[in-house]
N, C-alpha and C positions, 0 to 999 in steps of 0.2 A: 527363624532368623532374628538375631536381637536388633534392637534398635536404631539403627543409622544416624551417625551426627557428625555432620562434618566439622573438624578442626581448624581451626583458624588460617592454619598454612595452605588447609586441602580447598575450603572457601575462596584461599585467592588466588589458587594454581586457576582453579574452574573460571575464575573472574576474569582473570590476564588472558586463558583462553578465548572466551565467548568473544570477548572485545578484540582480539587478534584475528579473529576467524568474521565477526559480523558488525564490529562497531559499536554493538547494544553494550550498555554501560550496570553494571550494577555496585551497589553502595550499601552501606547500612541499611539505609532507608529499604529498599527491596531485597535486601538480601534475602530475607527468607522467602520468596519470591523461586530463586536459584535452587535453593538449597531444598526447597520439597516437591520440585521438578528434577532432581538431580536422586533423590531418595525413593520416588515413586517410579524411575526410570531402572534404578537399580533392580527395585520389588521384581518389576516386571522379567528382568531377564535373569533373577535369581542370583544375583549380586551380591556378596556383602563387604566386600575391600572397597571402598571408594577408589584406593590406584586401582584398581582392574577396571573400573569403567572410567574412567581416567583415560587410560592406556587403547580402551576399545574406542569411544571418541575422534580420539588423537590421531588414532589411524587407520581407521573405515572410515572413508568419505561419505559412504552411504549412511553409517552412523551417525556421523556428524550431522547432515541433514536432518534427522531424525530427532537429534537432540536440541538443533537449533528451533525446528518446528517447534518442538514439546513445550521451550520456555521462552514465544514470542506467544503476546497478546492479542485478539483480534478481536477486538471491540470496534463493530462498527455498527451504521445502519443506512438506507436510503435517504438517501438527500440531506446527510448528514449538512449542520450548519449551511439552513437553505438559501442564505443572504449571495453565496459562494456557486451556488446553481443559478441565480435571477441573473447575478453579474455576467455568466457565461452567455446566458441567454439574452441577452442585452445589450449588450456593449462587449467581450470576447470574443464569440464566435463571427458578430459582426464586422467587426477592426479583422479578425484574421482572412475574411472572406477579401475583406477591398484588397488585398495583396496575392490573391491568388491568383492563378493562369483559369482559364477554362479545364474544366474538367481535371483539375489538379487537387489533389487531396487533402484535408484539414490532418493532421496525425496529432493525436493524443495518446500520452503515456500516463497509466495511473500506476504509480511504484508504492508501494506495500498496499495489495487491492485488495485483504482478506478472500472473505467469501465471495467478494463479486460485488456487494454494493456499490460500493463507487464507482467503479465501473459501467453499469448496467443504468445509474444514473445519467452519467458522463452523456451515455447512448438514449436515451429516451430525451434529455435535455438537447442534446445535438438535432435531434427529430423530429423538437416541437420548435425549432429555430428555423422562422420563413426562410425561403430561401436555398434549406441545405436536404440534401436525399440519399439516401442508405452509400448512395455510389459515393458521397461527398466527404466520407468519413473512414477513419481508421484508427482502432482505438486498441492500444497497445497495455496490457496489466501484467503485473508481477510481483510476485509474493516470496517471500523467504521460507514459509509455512508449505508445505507440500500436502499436507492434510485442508488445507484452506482454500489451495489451488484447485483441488478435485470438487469441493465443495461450489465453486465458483464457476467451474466450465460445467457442471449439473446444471446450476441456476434453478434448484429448486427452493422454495422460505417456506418457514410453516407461517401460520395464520399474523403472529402475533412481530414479525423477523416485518410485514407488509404494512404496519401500520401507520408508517410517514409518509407512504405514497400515496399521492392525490387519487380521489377513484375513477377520475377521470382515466389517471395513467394505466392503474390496475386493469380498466377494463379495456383498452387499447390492446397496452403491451402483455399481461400477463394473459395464462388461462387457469381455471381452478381441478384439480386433481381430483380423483375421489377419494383420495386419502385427508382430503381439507385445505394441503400444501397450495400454495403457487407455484408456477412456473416462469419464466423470461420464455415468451415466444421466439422462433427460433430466430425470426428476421433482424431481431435483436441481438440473440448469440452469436451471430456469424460476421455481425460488425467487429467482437473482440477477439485478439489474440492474445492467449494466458499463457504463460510462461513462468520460470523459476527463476528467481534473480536476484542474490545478494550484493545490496548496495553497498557492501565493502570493497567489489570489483569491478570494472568495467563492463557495462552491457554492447548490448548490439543495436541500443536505440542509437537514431542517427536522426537529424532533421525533424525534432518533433516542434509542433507551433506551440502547442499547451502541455504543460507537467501536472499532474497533482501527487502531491506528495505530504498529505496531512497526517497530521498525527503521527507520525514515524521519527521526526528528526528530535524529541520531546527522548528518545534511550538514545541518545549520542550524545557526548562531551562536544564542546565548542569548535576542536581541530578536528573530530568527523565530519560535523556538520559543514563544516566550509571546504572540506575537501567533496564531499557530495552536493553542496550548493553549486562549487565552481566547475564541478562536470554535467549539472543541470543547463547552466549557463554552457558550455561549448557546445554542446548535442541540442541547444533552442536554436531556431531559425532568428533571424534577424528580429522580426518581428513579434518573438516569442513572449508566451505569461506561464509565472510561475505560481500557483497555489500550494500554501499550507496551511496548517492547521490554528484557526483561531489563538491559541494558545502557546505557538508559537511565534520565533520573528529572529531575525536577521540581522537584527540592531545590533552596533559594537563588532561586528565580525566581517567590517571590511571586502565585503564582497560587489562586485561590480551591478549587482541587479540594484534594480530602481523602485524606492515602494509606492505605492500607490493605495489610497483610498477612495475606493470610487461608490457613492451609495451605498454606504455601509458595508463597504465589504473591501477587504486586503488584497490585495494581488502583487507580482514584483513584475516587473519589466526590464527588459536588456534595454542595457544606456545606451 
């Protein structure tokens, strides 16, 4: 097979796609990024028209998942940006509990949850917070990555995937494998529910008190981000917080959530 290089027109047929199908924005800057996720995906199925996988894409839904997985990022790790874990444990889960009923549940949504870190965090952080117990909690993940999902309801890490977690935590919550892996014990797995879920469309979260939503909104142009901020904000509880990613922010884009800096650490709040 000779060489694969997409042309400038075929670059931004695939570009107008991705972004019509998932919101993820690509530019110069990443382009090649696209373009050897789009060439390696070819390789794979014996491809050599960029239209014929174009056209396969286009209209296999199942495809599409497939291709979408292939050219999202998932760089994460436990407790990633830990200033964002102390805050929950501190002062959010706290403020969410004074408005609760008896026996009524905290619900947490982590939206693009990769492999399960943040998630699995969310849940050992909720467990080391006086006060709250397995029943108290519900904790909602979802990923666009469907290779990332499977890896994340496993809840297995290798050695080096454990290295931000206190060993305190490790020896709590995890167990060690004979292959050297870790595992999330299962008391922990069964607080989350994983799911698939592109945030170009409407989910089935409903009433959730806490969002985390880091590092994702960093591939969206400014009118994605605010149309996914302003459905974050309807599906929070009155009393709702919203977390992102340090290196993001909400400045200039008009949306009705409130910021907050509280001990070093960002958080947004319903006005």
């Amino acid at each position: 097979m000779n060489e694969i290089k997409l042309t400038e027109k075929q670059f931004d047929l695939f570009r107008d796609f991705v972004y019509k199908e998932s919101g993820i924005c690509f530019n110069i800057i990443n382009k090649i990024i696209l373009e050897s996720r789009i060439v390696s995906a070819m390789k794979e199925k014996n491809l050599s028209k960029v239209e014929d996988y174009y056209k396969l894409v286009s209209s296999d839904r199942e495809e599409l998942k497939k291709f979408l997985d292939n050219i999202t990022t998932n760089l994460t790790k436990f407790f990633r940006n830990r200033p964002n874990f102390q805050l929950l444990k501190n002062y959010v889960l706290p403020k969410i509990m004074e408005y609760k009923k008896t026996g009524e549940q905290i619900r947490i949504w982590s939206a693009g949850c990769s492999t399960g870190e943040e998630p699995y965090s969310i849940a050992i952080t909720c467990l080391e917070t006086p006060g709250i117990k397995e029943n108290n909690i519900k904790i909602f993940a979802s990923d666009l990555s469907l290779n990332s999902l499977v890896a994340a309801k496993e809840g297995r890490y290798e050695s080096h995937k454990i290295e931000s977690v206190p060993k305190e935590y490790l020896d709590k919550y995890f167990y060690k494998l004979s292959s050297g892996e870790y595992s999330i014990k299962n008391d922990i797995k069964k607080l989350i529910t994983f799911d698939y879920h592109n945030l170009k469309h409407r989910g089935s979260q409903t009433n959730m008190d806490i969002i985390f939503c880091r590092n994702v909104l960093i591939y969206f142009d400014n009118e994605f981000v605010k149309l996914t901020v302003n459905r974050f904000y309807d599906i929070l509880n009155e009393h709702g917080f919203l977390f992102i990613g340090h290196s993001e922010s909400l400045f200039g884009l008009n949306t009705k959530f409130k910021f907050n800096n509280i001990d070093n650490s960002i958080v947004y709040t319903k006005n």
